[in-house]
C-alpha positions in Angstrom: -29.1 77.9 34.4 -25.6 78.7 35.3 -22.5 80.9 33.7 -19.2 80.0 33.9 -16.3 82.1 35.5 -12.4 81.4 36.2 -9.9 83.1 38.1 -6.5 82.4 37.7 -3.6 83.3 40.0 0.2 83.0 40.1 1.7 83.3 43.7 4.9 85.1 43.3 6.4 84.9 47.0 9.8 86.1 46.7 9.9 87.7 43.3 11.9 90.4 44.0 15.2 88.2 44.7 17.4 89.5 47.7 20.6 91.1 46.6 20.3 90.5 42.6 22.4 93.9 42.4 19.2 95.7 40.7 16.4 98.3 42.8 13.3 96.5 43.1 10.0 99.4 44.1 6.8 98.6 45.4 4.9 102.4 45.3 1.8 103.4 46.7 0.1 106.9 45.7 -2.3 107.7 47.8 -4.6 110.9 48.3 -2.0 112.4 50.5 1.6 110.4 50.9 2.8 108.6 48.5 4.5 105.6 50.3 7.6 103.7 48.8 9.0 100.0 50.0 12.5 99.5 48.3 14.4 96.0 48.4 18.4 97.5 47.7 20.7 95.9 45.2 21.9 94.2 48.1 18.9 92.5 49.9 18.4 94.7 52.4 15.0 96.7 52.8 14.2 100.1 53.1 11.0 102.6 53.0 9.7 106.2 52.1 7.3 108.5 52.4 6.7 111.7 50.7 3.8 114.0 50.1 1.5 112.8 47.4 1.2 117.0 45.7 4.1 119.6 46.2 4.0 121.3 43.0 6.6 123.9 44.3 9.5 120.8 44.5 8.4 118.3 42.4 5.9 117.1 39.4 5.4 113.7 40.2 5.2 112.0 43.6 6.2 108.4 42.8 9.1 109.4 40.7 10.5 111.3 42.5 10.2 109.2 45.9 12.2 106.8 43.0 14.6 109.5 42.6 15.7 110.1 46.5 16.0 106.5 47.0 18.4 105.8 44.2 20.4 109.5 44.5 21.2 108.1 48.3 21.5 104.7 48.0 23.1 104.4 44.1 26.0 101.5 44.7 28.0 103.2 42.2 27.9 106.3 43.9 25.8 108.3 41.1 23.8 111.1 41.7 20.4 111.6 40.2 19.5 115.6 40.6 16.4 116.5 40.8 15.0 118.1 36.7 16.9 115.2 34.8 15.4 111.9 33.5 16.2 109.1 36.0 18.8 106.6 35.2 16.9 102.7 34.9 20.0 101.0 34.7 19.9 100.1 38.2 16.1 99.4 38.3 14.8 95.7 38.2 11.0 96.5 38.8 8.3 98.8 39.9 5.1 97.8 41.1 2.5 100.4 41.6 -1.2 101.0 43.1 -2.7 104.3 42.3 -6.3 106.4 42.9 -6.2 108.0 39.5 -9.0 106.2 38.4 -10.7 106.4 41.3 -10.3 110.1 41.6 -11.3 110.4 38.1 -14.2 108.3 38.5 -15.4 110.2 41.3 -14.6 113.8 40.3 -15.7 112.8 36.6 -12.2 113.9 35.1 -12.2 111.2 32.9 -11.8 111.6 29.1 -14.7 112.8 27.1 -16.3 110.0 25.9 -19.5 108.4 23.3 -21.7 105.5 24.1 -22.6 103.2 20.8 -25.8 100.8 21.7 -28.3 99.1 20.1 -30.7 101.6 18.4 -33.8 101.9 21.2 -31.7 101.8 24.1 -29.8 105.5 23.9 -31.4 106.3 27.7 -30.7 102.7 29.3 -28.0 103.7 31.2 -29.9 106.9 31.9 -32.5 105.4 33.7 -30.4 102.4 35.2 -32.1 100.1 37.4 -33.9 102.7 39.4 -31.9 102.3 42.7 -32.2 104.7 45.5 -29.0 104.3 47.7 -31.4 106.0 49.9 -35.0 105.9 49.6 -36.2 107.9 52.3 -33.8 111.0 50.6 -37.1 113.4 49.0 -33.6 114.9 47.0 -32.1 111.8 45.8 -30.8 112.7 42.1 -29.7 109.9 39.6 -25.7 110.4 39.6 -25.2 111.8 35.7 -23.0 109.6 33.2 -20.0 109.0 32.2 -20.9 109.7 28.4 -21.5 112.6 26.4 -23.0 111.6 23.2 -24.8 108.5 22.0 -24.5 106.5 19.0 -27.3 104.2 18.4 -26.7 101.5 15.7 -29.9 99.8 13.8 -28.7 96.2 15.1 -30.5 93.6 16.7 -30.2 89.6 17.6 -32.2 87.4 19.4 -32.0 84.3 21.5 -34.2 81.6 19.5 -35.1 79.6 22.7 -38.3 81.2 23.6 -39.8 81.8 19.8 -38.6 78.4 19.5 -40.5 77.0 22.0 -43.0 74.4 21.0 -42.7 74.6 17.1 -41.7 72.0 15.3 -38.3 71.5 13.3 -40.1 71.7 10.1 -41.5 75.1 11.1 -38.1 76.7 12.1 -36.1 75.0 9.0 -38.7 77.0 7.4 -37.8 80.3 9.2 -34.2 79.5 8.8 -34.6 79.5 5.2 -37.4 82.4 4.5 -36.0 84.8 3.0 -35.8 88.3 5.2 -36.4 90.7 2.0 -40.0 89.3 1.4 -40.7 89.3 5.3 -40.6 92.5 6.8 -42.8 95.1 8.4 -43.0 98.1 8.8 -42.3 99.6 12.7 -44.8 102.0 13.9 -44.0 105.3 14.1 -42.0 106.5 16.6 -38.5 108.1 17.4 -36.5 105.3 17.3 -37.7 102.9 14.9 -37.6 104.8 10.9 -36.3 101.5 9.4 -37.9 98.2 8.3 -37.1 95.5 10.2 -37.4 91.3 10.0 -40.3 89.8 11.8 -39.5 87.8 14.9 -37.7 84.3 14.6 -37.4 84.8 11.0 -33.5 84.0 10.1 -31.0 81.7 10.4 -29.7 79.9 13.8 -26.6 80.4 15.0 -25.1 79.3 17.8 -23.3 81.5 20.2 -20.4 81.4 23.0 -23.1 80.1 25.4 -23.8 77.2 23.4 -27.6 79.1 22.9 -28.7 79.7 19.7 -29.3 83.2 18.4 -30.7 84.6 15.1 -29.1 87.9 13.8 -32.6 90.3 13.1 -30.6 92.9 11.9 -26.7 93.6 10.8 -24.9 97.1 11.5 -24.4 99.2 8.6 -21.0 100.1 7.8 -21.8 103.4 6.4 -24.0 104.4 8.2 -21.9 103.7 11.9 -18.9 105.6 9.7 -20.6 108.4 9.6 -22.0 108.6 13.2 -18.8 107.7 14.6 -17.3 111.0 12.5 -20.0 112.9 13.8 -18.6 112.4 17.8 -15.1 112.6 16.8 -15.9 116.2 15.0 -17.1 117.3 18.5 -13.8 116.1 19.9 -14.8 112.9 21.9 -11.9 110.6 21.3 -13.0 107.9 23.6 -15.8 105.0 22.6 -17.7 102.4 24.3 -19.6 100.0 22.6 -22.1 97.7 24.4 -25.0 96.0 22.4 -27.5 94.1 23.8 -26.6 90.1 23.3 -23.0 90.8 22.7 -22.0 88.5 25.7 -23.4 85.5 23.7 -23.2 87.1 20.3 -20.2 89.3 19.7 -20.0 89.9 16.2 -21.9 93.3 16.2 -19.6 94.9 18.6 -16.3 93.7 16.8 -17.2 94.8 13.8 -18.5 98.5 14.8 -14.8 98.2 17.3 -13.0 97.7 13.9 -14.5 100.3 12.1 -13.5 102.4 14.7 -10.6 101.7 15.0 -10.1 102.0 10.9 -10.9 105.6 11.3 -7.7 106.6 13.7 -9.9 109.0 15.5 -9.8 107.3 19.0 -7.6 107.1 21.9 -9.6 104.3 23.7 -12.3 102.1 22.1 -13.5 99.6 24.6 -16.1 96.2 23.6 -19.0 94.9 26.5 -17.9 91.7 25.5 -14.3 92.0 25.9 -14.3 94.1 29.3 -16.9 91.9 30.7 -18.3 89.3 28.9 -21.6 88.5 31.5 -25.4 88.8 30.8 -27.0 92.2 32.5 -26.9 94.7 29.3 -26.7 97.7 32.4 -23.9 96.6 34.7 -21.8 95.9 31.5 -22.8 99.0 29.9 -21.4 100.8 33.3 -18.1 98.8 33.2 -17.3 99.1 29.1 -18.2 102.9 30.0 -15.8 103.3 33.1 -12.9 101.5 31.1 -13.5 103.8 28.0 -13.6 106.7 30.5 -10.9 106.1 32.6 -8.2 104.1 30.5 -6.9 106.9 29.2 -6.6 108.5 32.2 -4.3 106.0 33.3 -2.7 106.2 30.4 -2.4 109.9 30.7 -1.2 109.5 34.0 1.8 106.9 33.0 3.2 109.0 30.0 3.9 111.8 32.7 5.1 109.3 34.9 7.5 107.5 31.9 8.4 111.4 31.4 11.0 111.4 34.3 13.0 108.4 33.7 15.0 107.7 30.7 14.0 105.3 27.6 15.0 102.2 29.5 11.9 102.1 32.0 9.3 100.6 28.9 11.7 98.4 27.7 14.2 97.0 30.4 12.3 97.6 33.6 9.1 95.4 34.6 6.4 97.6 35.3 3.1 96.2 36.9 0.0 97.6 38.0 -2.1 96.8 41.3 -5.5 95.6 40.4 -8.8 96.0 42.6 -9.1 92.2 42.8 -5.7 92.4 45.0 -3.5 91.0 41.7 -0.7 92.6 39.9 -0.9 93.3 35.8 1.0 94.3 33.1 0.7 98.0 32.7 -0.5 97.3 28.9 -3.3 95.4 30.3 -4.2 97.8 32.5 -7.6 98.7 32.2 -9.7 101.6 34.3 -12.8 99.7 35.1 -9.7 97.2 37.3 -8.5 100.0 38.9 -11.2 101.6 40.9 -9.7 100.0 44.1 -6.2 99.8 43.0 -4.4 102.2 45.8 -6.1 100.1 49.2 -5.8 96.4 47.8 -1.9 96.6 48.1 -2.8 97.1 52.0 -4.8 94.0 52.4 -2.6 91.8 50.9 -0.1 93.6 53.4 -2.0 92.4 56.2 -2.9 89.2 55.0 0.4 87.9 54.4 1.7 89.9 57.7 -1.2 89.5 60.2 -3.1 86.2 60.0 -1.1 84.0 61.6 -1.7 81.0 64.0 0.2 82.4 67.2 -3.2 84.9 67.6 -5.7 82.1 68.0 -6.0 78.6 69.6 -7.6 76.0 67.3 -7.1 78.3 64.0 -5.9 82.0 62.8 -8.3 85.0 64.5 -9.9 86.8 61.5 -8.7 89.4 60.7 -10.0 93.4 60.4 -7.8 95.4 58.1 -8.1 99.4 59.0 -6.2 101.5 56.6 -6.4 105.3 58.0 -4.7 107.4 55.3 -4.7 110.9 55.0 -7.9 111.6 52.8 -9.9 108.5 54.0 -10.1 105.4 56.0 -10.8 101.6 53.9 -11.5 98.9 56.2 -12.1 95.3 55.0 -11.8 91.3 56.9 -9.3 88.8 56.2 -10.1 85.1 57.1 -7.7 82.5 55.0 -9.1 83.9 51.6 -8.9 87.1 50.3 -13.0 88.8 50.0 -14.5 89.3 46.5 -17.4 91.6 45.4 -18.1 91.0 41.9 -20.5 93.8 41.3 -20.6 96.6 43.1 -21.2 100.8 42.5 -19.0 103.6 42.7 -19.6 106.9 42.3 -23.3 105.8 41.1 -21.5 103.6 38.2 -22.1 99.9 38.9 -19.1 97.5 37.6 -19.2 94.5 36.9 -15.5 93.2 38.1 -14.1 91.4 40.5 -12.9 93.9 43.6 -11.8 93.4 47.0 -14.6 94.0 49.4 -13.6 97.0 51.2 -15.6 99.8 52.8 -14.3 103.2 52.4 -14.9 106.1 55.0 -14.3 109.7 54.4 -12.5 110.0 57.2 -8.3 110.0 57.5 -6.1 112.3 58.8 -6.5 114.9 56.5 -10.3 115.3 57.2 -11.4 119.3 57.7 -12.9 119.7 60.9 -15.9 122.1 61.9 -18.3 122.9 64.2 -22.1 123.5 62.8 -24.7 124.6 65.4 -22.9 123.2 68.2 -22.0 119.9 66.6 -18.3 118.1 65.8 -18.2 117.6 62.1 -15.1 115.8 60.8 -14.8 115.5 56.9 -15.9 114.4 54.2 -13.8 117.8 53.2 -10.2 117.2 53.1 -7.1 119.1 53.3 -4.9 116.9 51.2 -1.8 117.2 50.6 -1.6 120.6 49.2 -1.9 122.5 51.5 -2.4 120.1 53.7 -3.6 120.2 57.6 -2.6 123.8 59.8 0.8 121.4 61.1 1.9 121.3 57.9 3.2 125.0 57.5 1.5 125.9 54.4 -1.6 127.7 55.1 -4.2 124.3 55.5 -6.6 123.7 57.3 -7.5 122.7 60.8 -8.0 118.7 60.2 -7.5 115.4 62.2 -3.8 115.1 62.0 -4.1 118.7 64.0 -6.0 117.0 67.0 -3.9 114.6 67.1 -0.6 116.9 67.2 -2.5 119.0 70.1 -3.4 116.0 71.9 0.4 114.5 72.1 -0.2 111.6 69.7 1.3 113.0 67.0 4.8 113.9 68.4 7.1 116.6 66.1 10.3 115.4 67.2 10.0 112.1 66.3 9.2 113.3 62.3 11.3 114.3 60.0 12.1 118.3 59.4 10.2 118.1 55.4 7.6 120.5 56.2 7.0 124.4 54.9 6.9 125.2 51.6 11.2 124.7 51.7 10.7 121.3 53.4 13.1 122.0 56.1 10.4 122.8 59.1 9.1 120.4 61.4 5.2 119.8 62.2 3.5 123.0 64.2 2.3 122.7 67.2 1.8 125.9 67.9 0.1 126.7 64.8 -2.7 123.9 65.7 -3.4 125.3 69.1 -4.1 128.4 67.7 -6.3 126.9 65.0 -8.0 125.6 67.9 -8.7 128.3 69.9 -9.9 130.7 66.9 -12.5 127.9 66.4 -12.9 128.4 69.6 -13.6 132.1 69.9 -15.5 131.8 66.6 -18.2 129.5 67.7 -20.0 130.5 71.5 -20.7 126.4 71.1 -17.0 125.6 72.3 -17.0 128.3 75.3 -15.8 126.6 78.6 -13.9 123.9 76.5 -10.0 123.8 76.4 -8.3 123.3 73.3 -8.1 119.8 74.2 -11.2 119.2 74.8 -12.4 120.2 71.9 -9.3 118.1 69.6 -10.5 114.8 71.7 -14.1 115.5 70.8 -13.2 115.6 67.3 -11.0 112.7 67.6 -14.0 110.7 69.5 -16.4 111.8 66.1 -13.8 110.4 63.7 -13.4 107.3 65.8 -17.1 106.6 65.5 -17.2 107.1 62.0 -15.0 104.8 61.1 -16.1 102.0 63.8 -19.5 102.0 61.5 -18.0 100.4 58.7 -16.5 97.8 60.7 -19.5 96.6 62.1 -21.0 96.4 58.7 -18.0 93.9 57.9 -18.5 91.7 61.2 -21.5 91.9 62.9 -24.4 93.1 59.9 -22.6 89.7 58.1 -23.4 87.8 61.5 -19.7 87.7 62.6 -18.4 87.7 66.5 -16.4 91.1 66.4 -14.9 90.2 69.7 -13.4 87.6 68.2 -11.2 89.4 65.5 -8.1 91.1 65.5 -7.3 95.0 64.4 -4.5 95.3 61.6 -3.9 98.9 61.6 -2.0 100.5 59.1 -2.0 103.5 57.3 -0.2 106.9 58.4 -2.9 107.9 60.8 -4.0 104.1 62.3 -1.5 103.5 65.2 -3.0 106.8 66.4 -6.5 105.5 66.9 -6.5 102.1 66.7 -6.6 101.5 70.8 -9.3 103.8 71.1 -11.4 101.5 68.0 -10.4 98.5 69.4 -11.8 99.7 72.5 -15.1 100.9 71.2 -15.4 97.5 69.4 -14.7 95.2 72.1 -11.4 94.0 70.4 -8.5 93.1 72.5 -5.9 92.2 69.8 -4.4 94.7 68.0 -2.1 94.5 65.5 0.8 96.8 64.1 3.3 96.3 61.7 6.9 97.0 61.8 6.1 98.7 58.2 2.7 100.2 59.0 3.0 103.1 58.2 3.7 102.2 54.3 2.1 98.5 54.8 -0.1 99.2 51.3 3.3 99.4 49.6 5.2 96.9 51.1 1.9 94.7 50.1 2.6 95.7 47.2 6.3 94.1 47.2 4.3 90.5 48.1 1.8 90.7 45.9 0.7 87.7 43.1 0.2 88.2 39.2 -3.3 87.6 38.5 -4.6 86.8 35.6 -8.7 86.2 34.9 -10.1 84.5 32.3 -14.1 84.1 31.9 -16.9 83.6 29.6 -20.8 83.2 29.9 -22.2 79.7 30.2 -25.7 78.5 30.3 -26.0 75.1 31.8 -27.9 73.1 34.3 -25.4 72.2 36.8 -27.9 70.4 39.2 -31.1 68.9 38.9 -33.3 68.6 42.8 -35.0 65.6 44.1 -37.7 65.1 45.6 -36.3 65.1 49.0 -35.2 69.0 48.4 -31.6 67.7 48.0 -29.8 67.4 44.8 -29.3 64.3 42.6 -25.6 63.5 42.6 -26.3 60.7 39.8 -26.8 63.5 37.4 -25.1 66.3 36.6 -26.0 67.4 32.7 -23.1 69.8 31.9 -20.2 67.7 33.6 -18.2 67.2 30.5 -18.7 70.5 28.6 -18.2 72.7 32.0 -15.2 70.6 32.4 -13.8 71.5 28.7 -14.3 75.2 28.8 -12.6 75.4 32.2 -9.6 73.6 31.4 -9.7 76.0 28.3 -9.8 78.9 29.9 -7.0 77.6 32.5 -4.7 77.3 29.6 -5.4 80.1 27.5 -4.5 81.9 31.2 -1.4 80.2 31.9 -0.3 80.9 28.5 -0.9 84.0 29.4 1.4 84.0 32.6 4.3 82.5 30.7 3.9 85.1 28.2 4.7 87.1 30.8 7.9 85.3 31.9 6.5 83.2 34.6 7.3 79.8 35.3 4.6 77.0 34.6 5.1 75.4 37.9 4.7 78.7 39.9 1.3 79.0 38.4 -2.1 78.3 40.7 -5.5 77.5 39.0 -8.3 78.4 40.8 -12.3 77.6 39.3 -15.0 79.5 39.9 -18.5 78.8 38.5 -21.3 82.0 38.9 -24.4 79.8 40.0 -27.9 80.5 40.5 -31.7 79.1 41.0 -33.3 78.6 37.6 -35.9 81.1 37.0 -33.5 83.9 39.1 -31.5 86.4 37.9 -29.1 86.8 41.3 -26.1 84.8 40.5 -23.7 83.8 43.5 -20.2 82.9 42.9 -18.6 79.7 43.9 -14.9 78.4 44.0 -14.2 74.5 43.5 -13.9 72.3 46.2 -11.8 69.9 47.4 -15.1 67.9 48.6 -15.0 64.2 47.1 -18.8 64.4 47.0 -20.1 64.3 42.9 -21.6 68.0 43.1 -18.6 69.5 45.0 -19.9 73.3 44.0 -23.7 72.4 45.1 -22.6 72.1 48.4 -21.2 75.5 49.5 -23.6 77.1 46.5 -26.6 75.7 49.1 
């Protein structure tokens, strides 16, 4: 058995066009410095960097980093002060990555929210798949949900295959056409089931999106939904996701509860399984319709303040696209939250993709590469060898998504990390100073944190920054201030006595180092990969500073540093592609083995109807793209097709090949 997936992608090298007269803005927000890449009306390139939160000088980071760039560099010599709505006359197109979601998602500041399910199931997400992350933690707790409330609806459908199964055609024509008043039964007692429901099997066959053939048991009731729905928005939730069992392969249900919903005008957001994520697995699809319902409207939230400080030209003259955690760019209308978990740290690895693999750094072919982003809050690492890396399930936060994300490992670890010592040992992080107030250095009453050691030690110079420190932004970093951070921590603790203050920065620095090394090696050598032979991309306000000493630890001897690394995940952002992704379930038999243990290439059952629905979904998504204002011939198709065993429930997913063989995918699925 097999589903169906396809990802589509438009490669837009060069689609902010040198010198076309208008500003074109890649922006990254990160946890701590928002980071800016800027191609001027002329052609030429420049970049930014400002803190992320300053709430004494401005509201929002990426507009005003927007701002400063065009009150300098405005051809027409035009100022844009600071407290008025920025002029977009001059602004051809913003690209943006952002952690709202991702902050949301893991400080659970997303909107208050309802879960509608079949009736039975109101605890399924509750209880989950019983995962430990840990299972030698005696205090491991189940992380708590997104939702508030729960709406159970008295529907049900079933797949007809297995009651099917060896009767004859007489027998289920005679199901088919019983009639469902006559034939029902009374549940048992018990706190779900009050209402009568159809016997098993009894009812007509329909067939669904998978081609299987369902029977509908039992129909939502209009009413009766109307009135549950006005029972969550009376307690103020204003956000809904709906999820129903066999909606993947049976969506009616869930459309008609969506549209009944939506009749009401009582919710911001009201997200379907089956459009979010239309893939069998009732629980990782409940998780994602539940993280887009929760944290859409966060985003949303977050881009009417953002629209705030430009005038009425930026939604209706400017292009505004959103970075997506698969690495692609999107409209911001078709931004959802559940694609923007990883939003902020893909622009970087398309940075170094495009920058940093490239044939003059190995003999026969490209070194692989290691991508490690040191920010100011945390550290993502991730590998790079010709094709960008795709997770397509994967938790957060204890909320498991169903989505297609860069695989990248995320360390709580970056230049920003809070530093102690606990019964004689170096902690560093997960506690972070951010931006506001930021490390000791900073002038603004922080605390002592990486950046600090790294000040003390020499490796983070103050003359060679800019004077935008202090709550006026006109001091420069303090080095004084982190030596005597030091030496209280010092005096404080009789664990550091005998140690100079750098001693004691350069064991904190060697703690960090180590911590993010782990991940790393969970990339390379846990996947069986030579780490020698890679090379470092480091990027990311804080990477330069320790990347020889990683590099070192991990036996690499090419390192790599951009020209731009410092704001690499923006300038990525400039390069990026439109992506576009179109799936839907399938349930075929790609394959059938031989006796041999190989596969018989003579026959291949699902050829011509696999082939139908991917050239439908290629169109429908180049459609899409032109929609969009892209050209046809820029557009790339790529096929994927989520494979498995028969009789598993692990599904692996596998791109087309170029192979000439007659079961191309077989041979990189085996």
């Amino acid at each position: 058995a097999l589903t169906t997936r396809t990802l589509y992608t438009l490669n837009m090298a060069g689609a902010t066009v040198d010198g076309d007269g208008k500003f074109h803005f890649a922006v990254d927000r990160g946890g701590t410095f928002t980071d800016l890449h800027c191609t001027l009306p002329d052609g030429s390139e420049i970049v930014s960097k400002l803190l992320s939160v300053d709430p004494s000088n401005y509201e929002d980071a990426p507009t005003e980093g927007i701002r400063r760039i065009l009150n300098e560099y405005d051809p027409n010599g035009k100022k844009h002060p600071r407290g008025e709505a920025v002029d977009t006359s001059l602004i051809g197109s913003i690209r943006m990555g952002t952690t709202v979601a991702t902050n949301a998602l893991l400080e659970r500041e997303g909107e208050r929210m309802g879960l509608v399910i079949t009736k039975g199931f109101k605890d399924l997400l509750q209880i989950n798949n019983q995962t430990r992350s840990d299972i030698f933690d005696l205090t491991c707790k189940a992380p708590k949900v997104l939702y508030e409330e729960v709406v159970e609806v008295d529907e049900r459908v079933m797949l007809a295959e297995f009651f099917d199964e060896g009767k004859s055609q007489a027998t289920i024509d005679l199901l088919e056409t019983q009639s469902l008043e006559e034939d029902v039964q009374q549940n048992v007692s018990s706190r779900y089931y009050t209402s009568k429901w159809p016997k098993a099997g009894v009812g007509k066959r329909i067939r669904g999106i998978t081609g299987e053939k369902v029977i509908p048991l039992c129909s939502p009731d209009p009413d009766a939904i109307r009135n549950s729905l006005q029972s969550l928005a009376d307690k103020g939730i204003k956000s809904l996701a709906i999820v129903f069992l066999h909606s993947y392969v049976y969506p009616e249900h869930e459309i008609l509860v969506g549209d009944i919903a939506k009749s009401m005008n009582c919710f911001t957001e009201i997200s379907l399984s089956h459009e979010v994520m239309s893939m069998v697995k009732v629980v990782p699809r409940g998780f994602t319709v539940s993280a887009s319902a929760y944290l859409t409207p966060k985003i949303t939230e977050y881009l009417a303040g953002f629209t705030k400080g430009f005038d009425a030209g930026l939604m209706n003259n400017v292009r505004l696209d959103f970075m997506k955690s698969d690495g692609g760019l999107t409209p911001v209308n078709d931004f959802g939250g559940h694609q923007a978990i990883l939003s902020g740290p893909a622009g970087g690895v398309v940075g170094y993709a495009k920058t940093s693999y490239r044939p003059s750094l190995g003999k026969d072919k490209p070194l692989p590469v290691i991508g490690f982003d040191m920010g100011g809050t945390s550290t993502d690492v991730s590998r790079y060898d010709g094709t960008l890396e795709l997770v397509f399930e994967t938790t957060t936060a204890g909320v498991s998504i169903q989505a297609p994300q860069l695989d990248i490992h995320t360390v709580a670890a970056g230049g920003g990390s809070r530093l102690f010592l606990q019964n004689g040992l170096f902690v560093v992080g997960p506690e972070s100073a951010k931006a506001h107030p930021g490390p000791i250095c900073y002038r603004k009453n922080g605390y002592l944190a990486v950046t600090d050691a790294n000040v003390v030690l020499g490796r983070v110079i103050p003359d060679h920054f800019p004077n935008i420190f202090g709550p006026n932004e006109d001091e420069p970093l303090d080095l004084a201030g982190a030596r005597e951070a030091f030496q209280r921590l010092k005096m404080e603790n009789a664990e550091a006595d005998g140690r100079s203050v750098e001693e004691l920065a350069y064991g904190f620095i060697q703690v960090a180092n180590e911590a993010m090394c782990r991940p790393i090696r969970n990339l390379t050598q846990m996947r069986g990969f030579d780490i020698t032979s890679h090379a470092l991309a480091c990027f990311g306000g804080a990477g330069p500073q320790h990347a020889c000493a990683m590099a070192r630890a991990l036996g690499i001897k090419k390192v790599f540093v951009h020209r731009y690394g410092g704001v690499l995940s923006a300038y990525g952002l400039s390069m990026a592609d439109a992506c576009v992704e179109e799936q839907e379930p399938a349930k075929e038999v790609y394959a059938v083995a031989n006796s041999g243990g190989g596969f018989d290439e003579n026959i291949d059952p699902s050829a011509s109807t696999r082939e139908e629905r991917l050239e439908y979904l290629a169109k429908k998504a180049r459609l899409s793209l032109m929609k969009q204002g892209y050209s046809e011939d820029s557009v790339v198709i790529e096929k994927y097709l989520n494979m498995r065993y028969q009789g598993t429930d692990n599904a692996i997913m596998i791109k087309e090949s170029s192979s000439a063989s007659a079961l191309p995918y077989a041979e990189k699925f085996v």
